[in-house]
N, C-alpha and C positions, 0 to 999 in steps of 0.2 A: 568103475573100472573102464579104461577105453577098449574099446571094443575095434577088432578090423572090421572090415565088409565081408570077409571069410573067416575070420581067426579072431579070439577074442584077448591073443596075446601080444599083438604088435597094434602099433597106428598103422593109419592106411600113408602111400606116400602115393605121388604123384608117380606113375613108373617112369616120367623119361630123366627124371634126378633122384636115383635112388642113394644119398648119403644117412648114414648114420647121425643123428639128429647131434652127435657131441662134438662130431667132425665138422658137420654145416651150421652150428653154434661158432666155431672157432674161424670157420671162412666168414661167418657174418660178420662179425665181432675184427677179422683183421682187414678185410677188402669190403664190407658194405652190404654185401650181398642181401639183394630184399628177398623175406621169406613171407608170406603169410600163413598161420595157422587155423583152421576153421574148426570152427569147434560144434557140432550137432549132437545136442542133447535128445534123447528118446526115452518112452516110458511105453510098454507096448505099441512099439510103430510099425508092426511088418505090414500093414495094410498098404501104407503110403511110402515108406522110406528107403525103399529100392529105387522108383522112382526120383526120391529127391539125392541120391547116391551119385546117379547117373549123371542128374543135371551140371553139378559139380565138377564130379572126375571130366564132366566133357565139356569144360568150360576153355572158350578159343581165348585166351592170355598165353602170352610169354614169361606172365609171371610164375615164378616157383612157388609151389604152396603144399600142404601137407592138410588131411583131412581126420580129425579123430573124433570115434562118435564116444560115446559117454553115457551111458545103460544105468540108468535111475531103477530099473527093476535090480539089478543089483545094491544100489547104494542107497535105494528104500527112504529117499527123504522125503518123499513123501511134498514135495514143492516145485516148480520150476524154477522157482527165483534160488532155493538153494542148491539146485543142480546146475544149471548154468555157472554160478558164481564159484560155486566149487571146483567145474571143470577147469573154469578161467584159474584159480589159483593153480592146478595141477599139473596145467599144461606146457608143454617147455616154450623157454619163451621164443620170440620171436620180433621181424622188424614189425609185422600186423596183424591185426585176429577180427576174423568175419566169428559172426553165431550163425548157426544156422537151426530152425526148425525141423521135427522130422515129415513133416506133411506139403509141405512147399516143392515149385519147384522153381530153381533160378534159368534166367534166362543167360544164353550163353555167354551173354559181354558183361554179366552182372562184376565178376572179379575185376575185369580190362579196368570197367569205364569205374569203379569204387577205389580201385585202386590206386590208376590215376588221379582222380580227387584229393584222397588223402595225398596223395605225396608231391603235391602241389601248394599245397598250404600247410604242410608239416615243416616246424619249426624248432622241433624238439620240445615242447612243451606239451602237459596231455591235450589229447585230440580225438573225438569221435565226429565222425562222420556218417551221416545216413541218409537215405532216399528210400523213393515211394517204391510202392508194387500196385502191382494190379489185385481184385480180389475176384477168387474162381470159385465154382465150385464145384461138388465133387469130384466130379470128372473135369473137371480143370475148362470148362467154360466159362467165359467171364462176363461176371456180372456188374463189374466197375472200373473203369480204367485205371482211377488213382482211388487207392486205401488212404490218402490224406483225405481226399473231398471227402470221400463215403463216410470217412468215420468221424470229420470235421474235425480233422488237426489243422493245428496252426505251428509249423515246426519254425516259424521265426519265434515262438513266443518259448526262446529256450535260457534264459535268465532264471539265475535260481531260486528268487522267490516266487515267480510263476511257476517254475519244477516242482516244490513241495508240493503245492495240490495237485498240481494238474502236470501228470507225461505226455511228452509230446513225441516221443522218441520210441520205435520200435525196434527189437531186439535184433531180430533178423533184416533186419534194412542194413545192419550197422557194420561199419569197419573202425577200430580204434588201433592207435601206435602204441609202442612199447613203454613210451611215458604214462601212458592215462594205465596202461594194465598194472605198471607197478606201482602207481596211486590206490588201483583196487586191491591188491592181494596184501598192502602195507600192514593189513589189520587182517582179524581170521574172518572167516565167512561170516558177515550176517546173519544172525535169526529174526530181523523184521522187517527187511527189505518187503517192501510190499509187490513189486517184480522185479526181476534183475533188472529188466533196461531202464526201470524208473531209479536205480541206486547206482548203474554206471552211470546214467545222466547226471545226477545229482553229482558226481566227482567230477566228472567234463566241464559243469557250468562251475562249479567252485574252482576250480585250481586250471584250468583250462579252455577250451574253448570247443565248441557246437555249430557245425556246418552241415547245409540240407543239399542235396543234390535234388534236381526237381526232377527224376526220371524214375519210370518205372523200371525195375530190373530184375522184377520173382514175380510168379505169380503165388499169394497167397489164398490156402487151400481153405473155403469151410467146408467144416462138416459137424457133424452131429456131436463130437466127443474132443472139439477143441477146445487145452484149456482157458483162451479169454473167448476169444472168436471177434468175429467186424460184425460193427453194426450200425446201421445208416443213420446218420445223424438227423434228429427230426425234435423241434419240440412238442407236439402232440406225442409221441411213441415214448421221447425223455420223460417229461412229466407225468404221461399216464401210467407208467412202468413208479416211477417214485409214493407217487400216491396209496398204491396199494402197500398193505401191513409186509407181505414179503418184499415190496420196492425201499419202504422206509428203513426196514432190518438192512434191508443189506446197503442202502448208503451208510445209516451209521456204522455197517461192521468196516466200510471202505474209508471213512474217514479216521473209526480209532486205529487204521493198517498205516492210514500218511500217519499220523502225531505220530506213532509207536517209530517207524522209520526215520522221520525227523528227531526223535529224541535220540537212537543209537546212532543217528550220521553225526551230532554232535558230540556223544561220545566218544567217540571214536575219530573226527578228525577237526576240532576244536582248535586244536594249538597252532593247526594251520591256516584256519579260516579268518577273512578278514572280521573285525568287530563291526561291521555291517551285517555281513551273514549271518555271524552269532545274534545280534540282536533278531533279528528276522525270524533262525531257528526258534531262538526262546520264544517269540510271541506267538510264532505261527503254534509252538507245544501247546501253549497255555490259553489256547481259544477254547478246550473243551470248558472251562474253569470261567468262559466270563458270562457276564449276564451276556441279551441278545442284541442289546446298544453297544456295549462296549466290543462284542464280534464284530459288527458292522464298520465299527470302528478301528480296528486294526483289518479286517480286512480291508477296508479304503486305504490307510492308511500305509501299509505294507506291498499292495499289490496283492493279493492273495485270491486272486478273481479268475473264475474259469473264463474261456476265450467270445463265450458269446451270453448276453444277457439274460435269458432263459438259462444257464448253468448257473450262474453267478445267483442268478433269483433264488434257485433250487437248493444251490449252497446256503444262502440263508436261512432256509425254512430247516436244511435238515442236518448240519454242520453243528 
């Protein structure tokens, strides 16, 4: 259900354009009019998401935008990747749509300067766009300037056979156009998306395109009850964390989460994908199924390599 900031029966709007959303549908749609939509998903956030309410509503843009939060304690899925992606299909559309977290908070020019981005290299074609943050914590002290370094992203490495295994793309950096949203909503929600922003990636690099802004513009909040959370990229900390019986469980529960996701993105959008991709889908599925020569083999083969050799190692041992 979207929820206000007071009321749990309207969207929030921006107050100094208060239209009727079927009214500023029909002035988009006849004069251009750019809108963006942000859509913040919550699941018990009153700790934090007053604060991130704030950051938003009092964001210094010209640009018009509309804010609606989206209450998973009502709609009980019990996912982020299925809240998110639900929200995204429910919500009205628009020319842009930011995600927001409920424990973040954005810094004032986050909208200006994302939105400008996009609509610089927006060519009507889908389009996601995203940048770094900072990572804080709890009390929003920071402990790293860029969540790429810390967490060892590499958001040039956003080609879709690199995307199967490995996302690069975080959900709340992101702004996408009205093209890539109605790429996603084309099919019903997901059930094996392994996060939302790694299956809107996935539609951006097939049918569209993938552009990084190099700027921090949110500060991203840890805390104790986040559900991925940052974590400093190290291979001493990667491998000793792998090694152990609860490290080894949970890569493979992370790797049957990609195949399982890679099998429903070809389900589901097949007829459109080039016979490059599809071959690539199929081999990347059918790694669980080969001996450990013939993995190392389509993974060379394919590209199917996390960004630094200590992953890729790691991939082999537990892939």
């Amino acid at each position: 259900m979207w929820k206000n900031c007071e009321s749990t029966q309207h969207e929030t709007i921006r107050n100094r354009f208060l239209t009727p959303s079927s009214l500023f549908q029909q002035l988009y749609n006849r004069y251009g009019i750019v809108m963006i939509n942000i859509i913040l998903c919550s699941y018990k956030g009153d700790k934090y998401i007053q604060a991130q309410r704030e950051s938003i509503l009092g964001q210094k843009t010209d640009e018009e935008f509309r804010l609606y939060e989206y209450d998973d304690e009502i709609r009980q899925s019990g996912s982020a990747a299925l809240n998110f992606l639900s929200a995204i299909t429910e919500a009205p559309e628009a020319a842009y749509y930011m995600l927001s977290d409920q424990d973040d908070v954005w810094h004032p020019d986050k909208i200006e300067k994302l939105s400008a981005f996009i609509k610089a290299n927006d060519n009507g074609l889908p389009l996601l766009c995203f940048s770094d943050a900072a990572v804080a914590d709890e009390s929003l002290n920071i402990i790293a300037d860029s969540f790429v370094k810390y967490q060892g992203i590499s958001p040039e490495r956003t080609d879709f056979n690199h995307l199967l295994l490995q996302n690069q793309v975080t959900g709340a950096a992101c702004i996408f156009n009205n093209a890539l949203r109605n790429k996603i909503i084309e099919h019903e929600v997901p059930q094996h998306a392994a996060v939302h922003d790694h299956w809107i990636a996935l539609i951006a690099s097939a049918f569209g395109r993938i552009l990084y802004l190099d700027e921090a513009l949110y500060d991203y909040r840890q805390h104790d009850n986040n559900v991925l959370g940052a974590h400093k990229a190290g291979v001493f900390r990667e491998t000793s964390e792998r090694m152990t019986e609860e490290g080894s469980k949970k890569s493979h529960a992370g790797y049957e989460s990609l195949f399982s996701q890679a099998q429903e993105f070809l389900e589901f959008y097949r007829k459109d994908m080039s016979p490059d991709m599809i071959e690539a889908c199929e081999a990347f599925i059918e790694i669980p199924n080969l001996t450990k020569a013939e993995k190392i083999k389509t993974i060379a083969r394919y590209g199917f390599t996390y960004n630094n050799a200590y992953r890729t190692f790691g991939e082999i041992l537990f892939i």
